[in-house]
Residue, then its C-alpha position, 0 to 999 in steps of 0.5 A: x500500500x502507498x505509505x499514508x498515515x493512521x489518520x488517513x486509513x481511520x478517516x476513510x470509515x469515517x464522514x469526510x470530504x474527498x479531495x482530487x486532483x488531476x494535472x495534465x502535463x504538455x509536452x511545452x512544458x505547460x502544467x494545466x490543473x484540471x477542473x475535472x467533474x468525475x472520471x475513475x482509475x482503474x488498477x488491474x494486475x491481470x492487465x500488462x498496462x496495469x493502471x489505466x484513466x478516464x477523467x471528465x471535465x467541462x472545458x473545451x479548451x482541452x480539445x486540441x482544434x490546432x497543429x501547437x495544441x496536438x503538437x503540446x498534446x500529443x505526449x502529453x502525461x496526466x497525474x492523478x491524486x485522490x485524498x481527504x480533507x481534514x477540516x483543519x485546513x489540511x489534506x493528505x493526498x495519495x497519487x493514482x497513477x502517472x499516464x500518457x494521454x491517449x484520447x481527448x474527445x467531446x462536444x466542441x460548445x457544450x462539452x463535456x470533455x473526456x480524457x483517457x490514459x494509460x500508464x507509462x508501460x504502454x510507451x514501453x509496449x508501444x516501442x516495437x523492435x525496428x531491428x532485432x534487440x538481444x537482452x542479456x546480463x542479469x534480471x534487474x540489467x536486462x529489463x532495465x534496459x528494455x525500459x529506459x530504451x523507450x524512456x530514457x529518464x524513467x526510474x526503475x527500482x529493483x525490490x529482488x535478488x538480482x539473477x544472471x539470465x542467458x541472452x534473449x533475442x527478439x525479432x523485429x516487431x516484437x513487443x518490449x514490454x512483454x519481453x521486460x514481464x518475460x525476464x522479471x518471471x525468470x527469477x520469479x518477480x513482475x514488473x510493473x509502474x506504481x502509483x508514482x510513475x516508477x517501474x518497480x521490478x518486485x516479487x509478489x507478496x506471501x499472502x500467509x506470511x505478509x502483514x496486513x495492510x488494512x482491516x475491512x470490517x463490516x459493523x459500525x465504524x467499519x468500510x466493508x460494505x458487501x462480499x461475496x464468494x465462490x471457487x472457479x476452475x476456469x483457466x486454473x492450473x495446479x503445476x507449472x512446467x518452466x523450461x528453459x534452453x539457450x542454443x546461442x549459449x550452448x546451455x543444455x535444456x533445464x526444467x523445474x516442475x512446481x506443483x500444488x503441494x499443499x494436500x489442504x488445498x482444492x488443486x493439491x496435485x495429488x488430489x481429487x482436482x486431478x493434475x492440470x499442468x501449465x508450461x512456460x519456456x525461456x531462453x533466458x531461463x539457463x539453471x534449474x533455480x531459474x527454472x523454479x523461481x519463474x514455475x513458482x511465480x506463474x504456479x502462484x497466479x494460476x492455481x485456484x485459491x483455497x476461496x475467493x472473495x470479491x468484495x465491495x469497500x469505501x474507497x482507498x486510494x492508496x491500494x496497490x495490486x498485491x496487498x494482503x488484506x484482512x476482512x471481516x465479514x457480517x457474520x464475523x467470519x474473517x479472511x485473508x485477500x489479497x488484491x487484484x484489481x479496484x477502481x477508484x473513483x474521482x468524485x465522492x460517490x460510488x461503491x469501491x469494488x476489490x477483486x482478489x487474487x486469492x482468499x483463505x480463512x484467517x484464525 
């Protein structure tokens, strides 16, 4: 979770006034503060552009009608915050997301006027190879690469054991970014662009051995406002076979099997869920350690969980994709989740909706 302060998690159950901000960046330097009417950001760890926006505002002006206003335009980033007020004077405000400005459409006279964004690694993804690229070195070195390629001022922040990789090589037209996630899975990490802009390379949290970062509970005094659950075999797997050879290299071929080894859970291997195994291969995938850190970091995304439960909360803007939380049902039952996607919304009304990766039953 964005590091916010007790007041602000304990405001957020409470009555307050929700402050926002959306600043649009042109590419002549001009910083515009959006006087915006509504909008959303909407985080999804399923999704390879995982932050995306759609801000509604009543100036025309926005919509370019001239060659220097697409040429400002064009390129041009938006930053969005969502907050409370205090009633003291003061505010806390949490960032939502940095996004390249993609569309700006609406009524000429009357308006209104909507923009939609998506994060910086769409710039990455857009970037497609004009000649063939080879990646090589380690993890952290590699994807590093792959990234400040495409935007040279970018900050990459490395939270892993950086690995060495054997050399990857991509063929024209390929995409970078799909490339960059292929890496960072080689040790068992992801990539991704955090609330701030930043391309964080991070391996994702234990769901029973991280820290909650924040209590949902139902009752007074609580954010929990409806929660269903259910179990889906849909696209489910129970083991990940990751295979790895680099001829280039004359590495022989490697493998690790990661299988659901937990006879306490739905998909265990050996279980009545029966064996459903899912492969991934990679040149850069060259030791059989390699091999298991992406198998374990795939098997973690594609098993069933023990539970899931999707749930529907007041909002917090300060959520990210990964964070453990502890949820208290009407009837007092409590669980873990972990967070897969949310949107947040930039007006005070509506419901908070949390989709989670995975649930189990917290003593």
């Amino acid at each position: 979770m964005y590091p916010v302060s007790d007041r602000f998690l304990a405001r957020l159950a409470e009555s307050h006034e929700v402050v926002t901000r959306v600043q649009l960046f042109l590419t002549d330097g001009a910083v515009i503060d959006v006087d915006h009417t509504g909008g959303s950001v909407t985080v999804d760890r399923g999704q390879a552009i995982r932050r995306t926006c759609t801000v509604t505002a009543a100036d025309v002006s926005l919509i370019p009608r001239t060659p220097a206003d697409q040429l400002a335009t064009y390129g041009a980033r938006l930053r969005l915050a969502r907050g409370v007020a205090y009633g003291d004077g003061t505010q806390e405000l949490v960032p939502l997301g940095v996004f390249r400005l993609d569309a700006v459409e609406g009524d000429l006279t009357e308006g209104p006027v909507t923009l939609q964004g998506k994060a910086l690694e769409i710039a990455v993804m857009d970037d497609k190879f004009t000649e063939v690229w080879t990646a090589t070195g380690t993890v952290v070195g590699a994807v590093t690469a792959l990234i400040t390629r495409s935007l040279p001022d970018a900050d990459v922040i490395s939270l892993i054991a950086d690995a060495p990789i054997g050399s990857r090589t991509f063929d024209i037209e390929a995409d970078p970014w799909a490339g960059a996630q292929e890496i960072a899975a080689a040790a068992g990490a992801e990539v991704y662009t955090n609330a701030d802009g930043t391309f964080v390379i991070a391996e994702l949290p234990d769901l029973l051995t991280t820290v909650p970062v924040w209590a949902v509970e139902a009752g007074e005094g609580g954010v929990y406002v409806t929660g269903s659950r259910g179990m889906t075999s849909d696209a489910v797997h129970n083991a990940v076979l990751a295979r790895g050879e680099n001829v280039y290299e004359g590495v022989p071929p490697v493998s690790y099997l990661a299988t659901d080894t937990d006879p306490g859970s739905p998909t265990y291997w050996d279980g009545p869920y029966g064996r459903r195994p899912k492969f991934i291969s990679s040149s850069t995938l060259t030791t059989v350690n390699a091999c298991a850190q992406a198998a374990n970091l795939e098997l973690a995304q594609s098993r069933a969980p023990n539970a899931t439960g999707d749930f529907t909360s007041l909002p917090n803007p300060a959520l990210e994709p990964g964070d453990v939380l502890r949820v208290t049902h009407p009837d007092s039952s409590r669980e873990l989740h972990q967070v897969a996607s949310f949107s947040v919304p930039l007006d005070e009304g509506g419901d908070f909706p949390i989709a989670t990766i995975s649930a189990k039953e917290d003593a």
